[in-house]
C-alpha positions in Angstrom: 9.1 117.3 63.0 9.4 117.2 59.3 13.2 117.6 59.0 13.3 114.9 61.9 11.2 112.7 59.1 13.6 114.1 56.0 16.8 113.0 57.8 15.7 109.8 58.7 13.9 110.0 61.9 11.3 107.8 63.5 7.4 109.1 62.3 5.0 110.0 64.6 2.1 108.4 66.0 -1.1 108.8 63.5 -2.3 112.2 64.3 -5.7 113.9 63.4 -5.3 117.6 63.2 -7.4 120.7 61.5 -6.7 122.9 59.3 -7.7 124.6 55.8 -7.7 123.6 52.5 -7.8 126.0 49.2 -7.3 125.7 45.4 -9.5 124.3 42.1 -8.2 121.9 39.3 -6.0 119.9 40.8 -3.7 122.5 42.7 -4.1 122.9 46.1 -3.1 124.6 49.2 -3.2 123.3 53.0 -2.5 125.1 56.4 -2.6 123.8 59.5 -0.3 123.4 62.8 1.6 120.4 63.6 3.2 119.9 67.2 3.4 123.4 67.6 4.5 123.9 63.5 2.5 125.9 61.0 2.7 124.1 58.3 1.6 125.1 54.7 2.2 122.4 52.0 1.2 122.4 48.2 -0.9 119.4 47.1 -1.3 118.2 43.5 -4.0 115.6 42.2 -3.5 113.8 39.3 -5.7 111.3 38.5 -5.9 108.6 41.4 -2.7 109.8 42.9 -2.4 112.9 45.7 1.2 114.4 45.9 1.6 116.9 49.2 4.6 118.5 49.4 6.1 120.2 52.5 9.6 121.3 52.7 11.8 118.7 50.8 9.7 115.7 52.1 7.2 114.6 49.5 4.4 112.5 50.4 2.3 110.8 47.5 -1.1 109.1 47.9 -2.5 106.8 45.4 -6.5 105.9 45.5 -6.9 102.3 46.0 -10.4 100.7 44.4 
């Protein structure tokens, strides 16, 4: 599903799934299972912005007020 989404696929329907999160200071790390997947991407915070990385695909949140 994510190298569908890296070479220019259609995205999926919004999807709720569970998983885990881990880490302190601004580092963290996230499993869960996506479509049959495991995924386990490395998030980042820095300041008001959210940066999850999984396999080339880089997808960045920024808090809106």
């Amino acid at each position: 599903m994510v190298q569908d989404l890296v070479n220019g696929g259609t995205p999926p329907e919004l999807l709720n799934v569970q998983g885990t999160w881990s880490g302190a200071n601004g580092n963290y790390h996230l499993e869960f299972n996506l479509s049959g997947s495991d995924l386990k991407p490395s998030a980042v915070i820095e300041g008001d912005r959210m940066t999850v990385m999984v396999d080339k695909l880089a997808v960045v949140f920024d808090r809106e007020y």
